[in-house]
C-alpha positions in Angstrom: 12.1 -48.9 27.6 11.2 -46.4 30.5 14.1 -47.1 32.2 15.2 -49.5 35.1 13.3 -52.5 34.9 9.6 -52.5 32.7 6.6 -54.8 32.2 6.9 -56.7 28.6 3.7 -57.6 26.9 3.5 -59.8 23.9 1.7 -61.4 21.3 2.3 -64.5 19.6 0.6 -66.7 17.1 0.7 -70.6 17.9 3.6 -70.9 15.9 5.2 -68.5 18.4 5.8 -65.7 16.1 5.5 -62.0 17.0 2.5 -60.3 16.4 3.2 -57.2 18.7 5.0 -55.8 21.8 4.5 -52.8 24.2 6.4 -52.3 27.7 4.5 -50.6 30.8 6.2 -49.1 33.4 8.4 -45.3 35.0 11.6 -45.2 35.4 12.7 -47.0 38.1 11.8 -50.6 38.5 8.1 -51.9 37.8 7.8 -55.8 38.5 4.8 -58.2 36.9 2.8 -60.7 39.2 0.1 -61.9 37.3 -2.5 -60.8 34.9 -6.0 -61.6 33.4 -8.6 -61.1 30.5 -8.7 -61.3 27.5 -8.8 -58.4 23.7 -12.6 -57.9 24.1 -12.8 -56.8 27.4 -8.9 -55.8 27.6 -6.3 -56.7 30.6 -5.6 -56.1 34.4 -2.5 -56.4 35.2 -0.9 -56.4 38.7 2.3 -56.5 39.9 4.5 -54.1 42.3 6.8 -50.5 41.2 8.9 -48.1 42.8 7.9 -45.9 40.1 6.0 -42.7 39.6 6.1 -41.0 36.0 5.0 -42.3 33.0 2.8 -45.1 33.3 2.8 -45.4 37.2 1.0 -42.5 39.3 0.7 -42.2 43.0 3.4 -44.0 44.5 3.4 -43.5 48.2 6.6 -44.5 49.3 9.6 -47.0 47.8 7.4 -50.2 46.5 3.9 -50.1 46.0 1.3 -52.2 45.1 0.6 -51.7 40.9 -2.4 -52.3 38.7 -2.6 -51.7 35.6 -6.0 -51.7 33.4 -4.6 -52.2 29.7 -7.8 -51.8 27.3 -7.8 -53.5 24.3 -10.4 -52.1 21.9 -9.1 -50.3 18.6 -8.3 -46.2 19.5 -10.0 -43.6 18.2 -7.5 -40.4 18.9 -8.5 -36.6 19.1 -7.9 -34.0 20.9 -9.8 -30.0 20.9 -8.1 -26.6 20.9 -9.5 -22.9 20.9 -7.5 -21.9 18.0 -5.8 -23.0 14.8 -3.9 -19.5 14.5 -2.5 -17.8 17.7 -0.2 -15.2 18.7 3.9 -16.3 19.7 4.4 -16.5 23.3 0.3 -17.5 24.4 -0.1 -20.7 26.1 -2.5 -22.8 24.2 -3.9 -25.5 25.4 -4.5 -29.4 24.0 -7.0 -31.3 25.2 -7.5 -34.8 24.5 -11.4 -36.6 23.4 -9.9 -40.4 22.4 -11.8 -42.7 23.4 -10.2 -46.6 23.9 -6.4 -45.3 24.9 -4.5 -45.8 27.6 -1.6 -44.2 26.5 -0.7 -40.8 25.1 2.0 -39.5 23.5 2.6 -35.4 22.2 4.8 -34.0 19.6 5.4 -30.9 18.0 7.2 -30.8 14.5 8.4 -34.5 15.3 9.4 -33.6 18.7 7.9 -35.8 22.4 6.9 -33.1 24.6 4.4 -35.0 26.9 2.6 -38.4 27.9 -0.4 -36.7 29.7 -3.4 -36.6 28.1 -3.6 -32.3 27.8 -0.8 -30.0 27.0 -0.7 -26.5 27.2 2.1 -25.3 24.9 3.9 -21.9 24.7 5.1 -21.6 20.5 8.1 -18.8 21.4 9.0 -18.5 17.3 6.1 -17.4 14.5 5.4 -20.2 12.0 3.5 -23.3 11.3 3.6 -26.4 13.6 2.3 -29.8 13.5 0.9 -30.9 17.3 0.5 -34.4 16.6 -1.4 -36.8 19.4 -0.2 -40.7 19.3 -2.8 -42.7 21.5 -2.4 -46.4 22.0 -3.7 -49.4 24.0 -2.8 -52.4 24.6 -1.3 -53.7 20.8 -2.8 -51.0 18.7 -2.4 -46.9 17.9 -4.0 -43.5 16.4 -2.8 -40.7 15.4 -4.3 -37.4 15.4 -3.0 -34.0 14.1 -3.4 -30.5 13.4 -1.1 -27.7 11.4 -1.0 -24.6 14.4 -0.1 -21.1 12.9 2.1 -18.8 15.3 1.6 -15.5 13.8 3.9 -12.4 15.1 3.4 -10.1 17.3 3.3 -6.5 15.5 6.0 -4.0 16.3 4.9 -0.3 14.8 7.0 2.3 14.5 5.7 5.7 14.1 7.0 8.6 11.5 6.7 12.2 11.9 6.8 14.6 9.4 8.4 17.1 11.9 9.1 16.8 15.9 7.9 20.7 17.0 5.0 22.0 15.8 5.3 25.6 14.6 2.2 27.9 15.0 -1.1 26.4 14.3 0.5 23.9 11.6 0.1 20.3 12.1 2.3 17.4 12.0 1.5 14.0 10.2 2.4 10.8 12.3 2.4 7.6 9.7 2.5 4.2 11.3 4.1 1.2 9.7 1.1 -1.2 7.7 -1.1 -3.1 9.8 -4.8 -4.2 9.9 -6.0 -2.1 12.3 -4.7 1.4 14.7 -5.7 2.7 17.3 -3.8 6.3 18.2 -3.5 7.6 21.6 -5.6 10.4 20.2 -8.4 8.6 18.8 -7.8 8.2 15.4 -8.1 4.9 13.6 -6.4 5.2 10.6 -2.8 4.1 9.4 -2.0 8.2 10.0 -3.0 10.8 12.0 -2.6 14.9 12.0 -2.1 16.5 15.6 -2.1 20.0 16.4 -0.9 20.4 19.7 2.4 19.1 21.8 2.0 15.9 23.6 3.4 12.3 23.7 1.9 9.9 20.7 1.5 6.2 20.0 -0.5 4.0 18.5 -1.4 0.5 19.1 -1.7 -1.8 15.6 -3.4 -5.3 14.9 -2.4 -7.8 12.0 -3.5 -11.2 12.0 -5.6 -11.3 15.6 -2.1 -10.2 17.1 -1.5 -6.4 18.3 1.2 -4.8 19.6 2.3 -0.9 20.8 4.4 1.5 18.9 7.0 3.5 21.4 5.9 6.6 22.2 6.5 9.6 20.2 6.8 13.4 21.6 5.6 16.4 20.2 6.4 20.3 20.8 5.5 23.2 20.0 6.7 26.8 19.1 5.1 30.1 18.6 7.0 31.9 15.8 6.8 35.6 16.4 4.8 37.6 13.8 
């Protein structure tokens, strides 16, 4: 049930047993008038609603005038993303392809998040996810899903061996293990020697995610001779 008052299909054999069941409807009150054709070519159904979620799209003010096309033919659910593995916090987006549904229904580790036919979904916690899409018509439904990977985003932390340089002596500034760096003075690899004061960081990738160390300042002393 929707809510409030839906539309109650159903098929029986002659001996009046079920076969199957599906309501239509939002979720306020969606009324039946009268209906036609057949599972080859699928049904229109028309009636009246005060609706407009779910099912029902449009309404223009209190009741409204409803048809419904309800295709029959067997579903063949899918839907396209950019990426399998993505960073936490990144919209993504899911895009239905089924062909033969009229209805759609999204979860996420079990979870209903949607009845549209595209998502775009924010995964706020790294680890796996199954986006599963549930597409049905009329008396019959597909299933489609994918495992999803929210990797991390990287938080370095820089070491230095000292905080003032002395001289022309150098200090060493070692970031925490990542796949790639980046240092604010060029350098690309997981440490760097600098030889003059300044302010230090370095930005790290692991996975396809990056992220910025704080920065780190430097100073320098001349030691008399």
């Amino acid at each position: 049930n929707h809510g409030g008052e839906d539309v109650l299909m159903i098929q029986t054999d002659m001996m009046g047993n079920k076969g199957w069941a599906r309501t239509y409807g939002g979720t306020l009150s969606d009324h039946p008038a009268n209906f036609i054709g057949d599972y080859t070519a699928g049904f229109l159904l028309c009636g009246y609603t005060t609706s407009n979620n779910a099912d029902v799209t449009g309404n223009h003010r209190n009741t409204d005038t409803w048809v419904c096309n309800l295709p029959c033919l067997t579903p063949n659910v899918a839907y396209t993303n950019a990426l399998d593995s993505m960073c936490v916090n990144t919209p993504t987006s899911f895009n239905s392809t089924s062909v033969n549904t009229s209805q759609y229904e999204w979860f996420v580790n079990g979870t209903s998040v949607s009845s549209s036919t595209g998502i775009v979904y924010t995964f706020n916690t790294a680890g796996s996810y199954q986006v599963e899409l549930v597409g049905s018509t009329c008396m019959m439904s597909d299933t489609y899903s994918k495992s999803i990977l929210a990797s991390p985003v990287p938080n370095p932390v820089i070491t230095a061996s000292s905080m003032m340089i002395c001289n022309s002596d150098s200090v060493l500034l070692q970031s925490t293990s990542a796949d790639t760096y980046t240092w604010s003075n060029g350098a690309t690899s997981p440490s760097t020697l600098v030889g003059s004061a300044g302010t230090y960081n370095v930005v790290v990738n692991t996975g396809g995610c990056t992220g910025m160390s704080l920065p780190v300042s430097i100073s320098s002393h001349s030691i008399p001779t």
